[in-house]
N, C-alpha and C positions, 0 to 999 in steps of 0.2 A: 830057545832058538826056534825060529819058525817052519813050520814043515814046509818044503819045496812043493809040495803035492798039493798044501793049500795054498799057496801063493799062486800054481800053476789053474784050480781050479775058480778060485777070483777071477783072474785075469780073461778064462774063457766066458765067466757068468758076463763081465762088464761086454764082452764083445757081444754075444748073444743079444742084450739088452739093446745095443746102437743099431742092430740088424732088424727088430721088432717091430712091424709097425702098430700099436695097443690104437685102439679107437678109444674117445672118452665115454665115460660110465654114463649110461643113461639115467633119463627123469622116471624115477621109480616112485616120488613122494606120493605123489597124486593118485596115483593106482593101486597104493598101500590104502591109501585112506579112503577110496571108495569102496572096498571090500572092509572095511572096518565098518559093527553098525556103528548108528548115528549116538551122540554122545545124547541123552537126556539135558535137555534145558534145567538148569536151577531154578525151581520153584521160589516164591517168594516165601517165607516163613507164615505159615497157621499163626494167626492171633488165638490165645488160650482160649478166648471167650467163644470164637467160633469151634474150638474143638470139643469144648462141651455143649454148646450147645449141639452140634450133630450128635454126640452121644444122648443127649436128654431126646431129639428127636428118634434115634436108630431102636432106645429103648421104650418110647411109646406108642412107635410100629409094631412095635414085639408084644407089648401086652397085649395092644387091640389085635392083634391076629391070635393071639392064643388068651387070652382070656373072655371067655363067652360075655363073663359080670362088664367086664371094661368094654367089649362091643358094645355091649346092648348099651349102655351109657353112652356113647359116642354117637350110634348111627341112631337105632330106637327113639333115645331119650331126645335129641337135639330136631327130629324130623318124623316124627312114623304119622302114617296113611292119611297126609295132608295137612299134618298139626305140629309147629312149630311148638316145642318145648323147654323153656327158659331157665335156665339157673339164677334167675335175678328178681327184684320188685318190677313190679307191672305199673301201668301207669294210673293215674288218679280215676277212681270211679264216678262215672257224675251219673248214674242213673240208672235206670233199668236196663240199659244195652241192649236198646232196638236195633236192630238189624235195619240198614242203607234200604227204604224202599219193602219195605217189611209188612205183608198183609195174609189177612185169613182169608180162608178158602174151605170148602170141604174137603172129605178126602179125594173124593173120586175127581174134583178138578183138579188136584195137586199132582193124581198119577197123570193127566189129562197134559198136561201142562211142563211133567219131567222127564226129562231123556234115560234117568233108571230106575229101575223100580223100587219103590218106598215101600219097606220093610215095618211088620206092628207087631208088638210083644202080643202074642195070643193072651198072655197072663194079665196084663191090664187093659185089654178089649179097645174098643174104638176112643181115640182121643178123643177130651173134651173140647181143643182148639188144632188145627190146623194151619202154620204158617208157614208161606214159601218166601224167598228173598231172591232175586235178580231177575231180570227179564234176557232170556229165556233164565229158567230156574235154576239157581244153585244151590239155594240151602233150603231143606222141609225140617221142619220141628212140628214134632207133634210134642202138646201139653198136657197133661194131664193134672186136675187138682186132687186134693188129696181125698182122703177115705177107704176103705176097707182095702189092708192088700198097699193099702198104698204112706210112702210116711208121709209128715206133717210137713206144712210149709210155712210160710210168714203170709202176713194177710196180703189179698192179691196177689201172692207169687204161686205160679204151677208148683205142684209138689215131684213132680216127674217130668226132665223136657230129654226128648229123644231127637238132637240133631244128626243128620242123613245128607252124604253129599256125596261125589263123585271126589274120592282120593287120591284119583293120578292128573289133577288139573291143578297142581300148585296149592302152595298153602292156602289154605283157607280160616282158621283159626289159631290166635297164637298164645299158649297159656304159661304163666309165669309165675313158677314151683317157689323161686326164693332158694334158701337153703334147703329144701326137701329133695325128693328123689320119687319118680313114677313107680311101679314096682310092675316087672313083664310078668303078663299070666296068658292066658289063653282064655277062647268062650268056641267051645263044642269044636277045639280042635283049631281055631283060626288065632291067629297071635293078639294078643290084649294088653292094653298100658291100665293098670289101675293109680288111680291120684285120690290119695285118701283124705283130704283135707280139702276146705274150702281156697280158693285160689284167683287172680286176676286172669279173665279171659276178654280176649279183642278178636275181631272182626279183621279178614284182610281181603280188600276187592283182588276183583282180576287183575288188577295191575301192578300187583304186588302192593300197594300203598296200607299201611297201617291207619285202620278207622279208628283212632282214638277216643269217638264220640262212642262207638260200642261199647267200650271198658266196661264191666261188671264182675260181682266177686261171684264164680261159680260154686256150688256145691262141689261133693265128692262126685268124681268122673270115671266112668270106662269106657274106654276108646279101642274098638276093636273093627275089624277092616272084613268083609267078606266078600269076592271076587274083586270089584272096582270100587265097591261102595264103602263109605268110611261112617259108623257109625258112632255117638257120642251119648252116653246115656247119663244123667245129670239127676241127683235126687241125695238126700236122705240113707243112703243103705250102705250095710254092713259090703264086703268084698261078696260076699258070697251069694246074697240075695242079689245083686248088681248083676253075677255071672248069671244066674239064674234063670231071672228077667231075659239078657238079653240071649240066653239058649233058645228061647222064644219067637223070637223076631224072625216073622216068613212073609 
């Protein structure tokens, strides 16, 4: 049986309700979703190949910053103090690799004539040849043939050439190791590339352009840089007479 009480209290809720005036429910969506952040766009899926390769990249940032050996192979080997350094064969030799424009002089028109000062190993005294290359001058080699103090050479070839050039002016010579490797040392404290084997060496103008007609196989080389000046010591010698030597150079 139904309670009167509730029948009573229906009948007042429906009156209450016809007496109400309710306004309708406002536009709330929009004001929801501006205080909501913004949803992330769907990326397109990584191809696997690009995902390792960023990792093959992210891991050979990491060695060249923390491995001194892997620097020096990187920056050193690939570019130091104006000499492009190759991991590859060089190109065909055809000859002695005169230098574009390549003439002797003495010394004293050589300093005459160069915007830096030309450097001489005390220990092998005054060149027997003086050559400069470019107008105005970019490369002096001093020659030296062989004898006491000094090693052997092939007929007509200097037994010592000590090329001299300003090393913040772009490459100027480019030598090509092959499968070998430079090995970094030092000469009285300034940083040094030693190249213990004989090797293809080219000429590179101001213009960047590779002189092909330069190509010649050089001796063993140490290439060390003191303020601006990048020099290239070329001969016959052990590492350590090479360092020696060029302790010498004032």
């Amino acid at each position: 049986m139904t309670d009167p009480r509730d029948a009573r209290l229906a009948a007042a809720l429906r009156e209450l309700g016809d007496r109400l005036d309710v306004p309708p429910a406002p536009e709330v969506r929009a004001a929801v979703l501006a205080r909501l952040p913004a949803r992330p766009r769907r990326r397109p899926p990584v191809p696997r190949w690009a995902t390792v390769a960023a990792a093959l990249v992210l891991a050979f940032t990491a060695a060249v910053t923390l491995s001194p050996a892997v620097r020096a192979t990187v920056t050193d080997l690939l570019r130091f103090a104006g000499i492009e350094l190759r991991g590859e064969p060089g190109p065909a030799v055809r000859g002695q690799g005169l230098l574009p424009g390549e003439r002797s002089v003495d010394l004293a028109e050589a300093r005459r004539l160069t915007a830096f000062p030309i450097g001489v190993p005390a220990v092998l005294g005054g060149p027997d040849d003086v050559r400069i290359t470019g107008d105005p001058t970019r490369v002096v080699s001093l020659l030296y043939q062989g004898g006491p103090g000094r090693p052997a050479a092939a007929a007509g070839e200097p037994a010592v050439r000590l090329d001299e050039f300003d090393g913040q002016l772009g490459p100027v010579f480019e030598k090509f190791l092959g499968m070998s490797e430079g090995l970094r040392v030092s000469v009285a404290g300034d940083p040094a590339i030693w190249i213990d084997r004989p090797h293809e060496l080219m000429y590179v103008d101001r213009t960047g352009e590779w002189r092909t007609e330069t190509a010649r196989l050089a001796a063993r080389s140490l290439v060390w840089q003191r303020g601006t000046v990048t020099y290239r010591l070329e001969g016959a010698f052990t590492l350590e007479e090479a360092v020696k030597i060029a302790a010498t150079v004032s």
